[in-house]
C-alpha positions as CSV (number, residue, x, y, z in Angstrom):
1,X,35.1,62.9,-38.0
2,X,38.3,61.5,-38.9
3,X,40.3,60.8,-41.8
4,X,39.0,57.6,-42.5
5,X,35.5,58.7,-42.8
6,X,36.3,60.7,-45.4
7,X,37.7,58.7,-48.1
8,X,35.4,56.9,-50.7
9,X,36.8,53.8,-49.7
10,X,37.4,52.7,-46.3
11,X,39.9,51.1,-45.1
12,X,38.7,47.5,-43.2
13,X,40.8,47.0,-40.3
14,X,38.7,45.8,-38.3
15,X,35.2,44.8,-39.3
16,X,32.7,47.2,-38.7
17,X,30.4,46.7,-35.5
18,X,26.8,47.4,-35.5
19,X,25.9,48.6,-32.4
20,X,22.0,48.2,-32.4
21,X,20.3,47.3,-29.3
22,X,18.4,43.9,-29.3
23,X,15.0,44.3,-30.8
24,X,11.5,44.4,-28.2
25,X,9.9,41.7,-30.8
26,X,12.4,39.4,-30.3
27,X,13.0,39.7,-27.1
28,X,9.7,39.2,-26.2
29,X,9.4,36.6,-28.6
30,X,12.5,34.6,-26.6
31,X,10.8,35.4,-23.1
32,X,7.6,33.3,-24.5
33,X,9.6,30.8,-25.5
34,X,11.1,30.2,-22.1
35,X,7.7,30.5,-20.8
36,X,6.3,28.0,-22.5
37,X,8.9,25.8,-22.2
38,X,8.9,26.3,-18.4
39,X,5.1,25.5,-18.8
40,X,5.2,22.6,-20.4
41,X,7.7,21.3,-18.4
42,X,6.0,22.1,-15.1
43,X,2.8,20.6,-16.6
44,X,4.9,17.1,-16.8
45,X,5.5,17.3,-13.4
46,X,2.2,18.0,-12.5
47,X,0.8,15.0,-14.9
48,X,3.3,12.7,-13.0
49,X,2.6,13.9,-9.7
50,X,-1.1,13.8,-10.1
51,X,-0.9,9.9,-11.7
52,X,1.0,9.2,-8.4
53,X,-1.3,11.2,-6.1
54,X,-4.1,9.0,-7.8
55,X,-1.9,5.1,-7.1
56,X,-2.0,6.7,-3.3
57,X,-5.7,7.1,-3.5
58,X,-6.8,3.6,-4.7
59,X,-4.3,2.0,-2.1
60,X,-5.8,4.0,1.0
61,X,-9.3,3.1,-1.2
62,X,-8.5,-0.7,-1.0
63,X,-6.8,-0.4,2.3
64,X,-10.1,1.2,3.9
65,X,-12.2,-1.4,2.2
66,X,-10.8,-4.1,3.7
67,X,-11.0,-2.3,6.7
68,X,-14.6,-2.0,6.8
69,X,-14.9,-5.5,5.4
70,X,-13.4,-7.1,8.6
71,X,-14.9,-4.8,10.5
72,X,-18.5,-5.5,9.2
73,X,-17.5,-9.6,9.7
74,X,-16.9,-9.0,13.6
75,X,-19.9,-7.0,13.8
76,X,-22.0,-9.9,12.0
77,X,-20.1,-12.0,14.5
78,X,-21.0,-9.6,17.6
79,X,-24.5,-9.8,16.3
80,X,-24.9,-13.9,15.9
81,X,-23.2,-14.7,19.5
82,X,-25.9,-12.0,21.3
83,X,-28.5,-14.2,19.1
84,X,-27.1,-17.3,20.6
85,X,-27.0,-15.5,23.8
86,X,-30.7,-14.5,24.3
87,X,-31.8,-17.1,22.8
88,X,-30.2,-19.4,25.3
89,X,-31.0,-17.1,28.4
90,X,-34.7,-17.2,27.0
91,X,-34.1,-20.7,27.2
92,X,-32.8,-21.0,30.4
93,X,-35.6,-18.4,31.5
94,X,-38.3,-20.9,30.3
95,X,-37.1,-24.2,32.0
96,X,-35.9,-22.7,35.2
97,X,-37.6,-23.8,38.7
98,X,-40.8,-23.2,39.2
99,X,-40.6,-21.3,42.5
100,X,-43.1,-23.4,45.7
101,X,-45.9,-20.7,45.6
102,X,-46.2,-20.8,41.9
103,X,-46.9,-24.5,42.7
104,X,-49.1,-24.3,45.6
105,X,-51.3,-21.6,43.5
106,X,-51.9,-24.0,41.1
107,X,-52.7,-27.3,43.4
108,X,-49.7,-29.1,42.5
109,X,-47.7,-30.6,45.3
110,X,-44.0,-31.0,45.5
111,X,-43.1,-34.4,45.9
112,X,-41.1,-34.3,49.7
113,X,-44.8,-32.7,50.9
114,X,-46.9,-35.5,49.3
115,X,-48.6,-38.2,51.5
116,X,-46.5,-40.7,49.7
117,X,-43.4,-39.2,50.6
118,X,-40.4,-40.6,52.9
119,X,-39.6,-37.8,55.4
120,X,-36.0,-39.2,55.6
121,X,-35.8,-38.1,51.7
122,X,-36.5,-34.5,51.8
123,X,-34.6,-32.3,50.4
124,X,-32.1,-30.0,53.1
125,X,-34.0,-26.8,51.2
126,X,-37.3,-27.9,52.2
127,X,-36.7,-28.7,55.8
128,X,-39.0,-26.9,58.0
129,X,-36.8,-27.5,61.7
């Protein structure tokens, strides 16, 4: 104890300091407040991020759906020229040559074997030399 402490009225040098350690409750209180500032905050991000997550989506979307698009025209396309293309070997199935013994079965003669026919006219396959 000094001097000082002892009068009734002390003498103000220097202002008194208060020497008082920072109160849990408020510090607690500041420590939420940087929390939820750090949450909202991160929450933005997250918002913006997701909205440009989502733009990426609906361009692959559209991208892939024009890909199957073109990709289900060439497969109509594939499927119309095989069409066209049994269709015309049916065709040229049905009006091919009738081979000679298919003929002959049926009592049809060719015309180089007919009575009628000039033997200077027959055809080289038909030759019998």
């Amino acid at each position: 104890m000094s001097l000082a402490d002892l009068l009734p009225v002390r003498l103000n040098l220097r202002p008194a300091r208060k020497h008082r350690a920072i109160d849990e409750l408020d510090r607690q209180r500041a420590l939420r407040a940087g929390a939820d500032l750090l949450i909202r905050g991160l929450r933005l991000q997250l918002d913006e991020q997701e909205r440009r997550h989502m733009e990426v989506i609906a361009r692959i979307d559209a991208r892939h759906a024009e890909i199957v698009e073109g990709l289900e025209r060439q497969v109509a396309e594939l499927e119309h020229r095989l069409n066209i293309a049994s269709l015309a070997e049916s065709a040229a199935a049905t009006t091919q040559e009738i081979p000679i013994e298919e003929i002959r079965r049926h009592l049809v003669m060719p015309l180089h074997e007919s009575p009628l026919a000039n033997p200077a006219h027959v055809p080289a396959w038909a030759r019998r030399d």
